[in-house]
N, C-alpha and C positions, 0 to 999 in steps of 0.2 A: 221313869216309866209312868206311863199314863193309868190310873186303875177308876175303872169304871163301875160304879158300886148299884146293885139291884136290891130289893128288900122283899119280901113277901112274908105278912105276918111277923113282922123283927125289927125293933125299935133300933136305928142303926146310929151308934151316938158315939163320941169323940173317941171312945176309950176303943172301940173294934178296930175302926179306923186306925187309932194309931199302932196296936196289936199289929194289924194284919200287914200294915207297911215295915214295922219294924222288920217281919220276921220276913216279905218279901226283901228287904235289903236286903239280906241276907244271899240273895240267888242274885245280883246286881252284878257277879262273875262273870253269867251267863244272859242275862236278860237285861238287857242295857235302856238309857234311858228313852229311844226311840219305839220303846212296846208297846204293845196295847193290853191290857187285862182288864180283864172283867169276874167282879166277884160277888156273885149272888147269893145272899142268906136268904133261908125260907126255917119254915117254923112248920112241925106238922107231926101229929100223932106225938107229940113231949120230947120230939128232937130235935136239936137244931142241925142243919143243915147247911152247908158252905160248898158252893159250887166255883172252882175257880178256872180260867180261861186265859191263856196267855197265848198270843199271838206277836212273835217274834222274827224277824229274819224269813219268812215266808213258812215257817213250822208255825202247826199248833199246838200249844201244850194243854192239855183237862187235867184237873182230879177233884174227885170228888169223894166227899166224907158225911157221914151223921153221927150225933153224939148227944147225951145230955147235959154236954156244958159246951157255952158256947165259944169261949175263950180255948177249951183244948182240942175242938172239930179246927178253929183254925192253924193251932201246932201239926193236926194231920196231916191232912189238908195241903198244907206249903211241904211238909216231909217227902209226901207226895211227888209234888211235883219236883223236887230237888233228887231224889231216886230216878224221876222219867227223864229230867237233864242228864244226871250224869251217867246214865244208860245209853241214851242218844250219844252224849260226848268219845265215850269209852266206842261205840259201834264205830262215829266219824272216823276217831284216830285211828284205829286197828284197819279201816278202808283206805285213809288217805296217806296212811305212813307203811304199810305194809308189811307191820310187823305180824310178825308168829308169834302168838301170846304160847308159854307152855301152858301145859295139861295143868299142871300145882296153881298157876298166877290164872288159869281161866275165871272167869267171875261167876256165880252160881248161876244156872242157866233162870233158874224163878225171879232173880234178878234182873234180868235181859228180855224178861217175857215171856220165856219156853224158849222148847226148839219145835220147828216144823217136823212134826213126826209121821204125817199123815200126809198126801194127794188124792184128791176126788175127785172123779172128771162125774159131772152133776148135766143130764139133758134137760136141755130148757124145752120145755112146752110152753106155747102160747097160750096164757090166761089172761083173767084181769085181776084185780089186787084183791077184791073178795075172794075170789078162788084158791088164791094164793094163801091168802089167811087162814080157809079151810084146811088144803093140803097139809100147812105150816103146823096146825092144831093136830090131825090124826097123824102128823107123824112127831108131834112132842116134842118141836125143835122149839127155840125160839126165836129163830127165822126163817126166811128161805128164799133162794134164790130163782126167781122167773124171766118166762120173756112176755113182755105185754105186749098183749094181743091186737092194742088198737096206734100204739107210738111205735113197735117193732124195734125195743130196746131189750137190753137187762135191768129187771130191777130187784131189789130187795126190800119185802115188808121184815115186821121185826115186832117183838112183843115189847113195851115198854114197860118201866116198873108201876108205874101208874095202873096197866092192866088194858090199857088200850096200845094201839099198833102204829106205826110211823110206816113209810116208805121212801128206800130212798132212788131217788131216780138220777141218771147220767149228765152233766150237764152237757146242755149241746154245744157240740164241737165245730 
């Protein structure tokens, strides 16, 4: 596997490095040596933080952790994403073997990610992304879904943790 290391505020020296590889062998199961990953420490407000990105088999994998040691954000971190693999794995088999798990062997749905407990059918108005933002704010979401007014797509602004806003828009097809 290929791992691609970012730094921001984080003195990144032998011993991370061979941490964070040890415990990526570890998922070598699933994530073979053809992958891409990308693993970004950043430093901010007395946490360290470890951003990790794995691009696999046309799946992407994230997780991300903070903690005040930096050695056990990356024990998360990889726990992390070792939980989203074999949630992913456990969904493929049960689709492509078509077994009927019982009700006792089902796996905790918080496990899996939830269940779909809700549909919303949402009308799109045409705005632009400032508007969108507005809307987004008096109704207290932390996103929302529009149609822009001037490319006549769908898109979605979103609040980031940073406290500024992303959008993400369709690529053209």
């Amino acid at each position: 596997m290929n791992i691609s290391y970012f730094t921001k505020k984080v003195e990144l020296n032998q011993e991370l490095r061979q941490r964070l590889e040890k415990k990526l062998d570890k998922l070598a199961w699933f994530i073979t040596q053809d992958a891409e990953v990308s693993a970004t420490f950043s430093f901010s407000r007395g946490l360290y933080c470890l951003e990790l990105t794995a691009f696999h088999g046309g799946m992407t994998l994230r997780a991300e952790d903070r903690a005040s040691d930096v050695m056990s954000v990356i024990d998360v971190v990889v726990d992390k994403l070792d939980r989203q693999i074999s949630s992913h794995r456990k969904r493929v088999d049960r689709r492509y073997t078509g077994a009927v798990v019982p009700d006792a062997l089902e796996s905790d749905p918080q496990e899996d990610g939830g269940l779909l407990v809700r549909t919303k059918v949402v009308p799109l108005k045409p705005m632009n992304a400032e508007e969108a933002i507005q809307q987004m704010e008096l109704l207290g979401h932390t996103f929302f879904m529009f149609l822009d007014d001037q490319a006549d797509r769908v898109c979605v602004v979103y609040r980031r943790r940073d406290g500024h806003y992303g959008l993400l828009e369709p690529e053209n097809a």
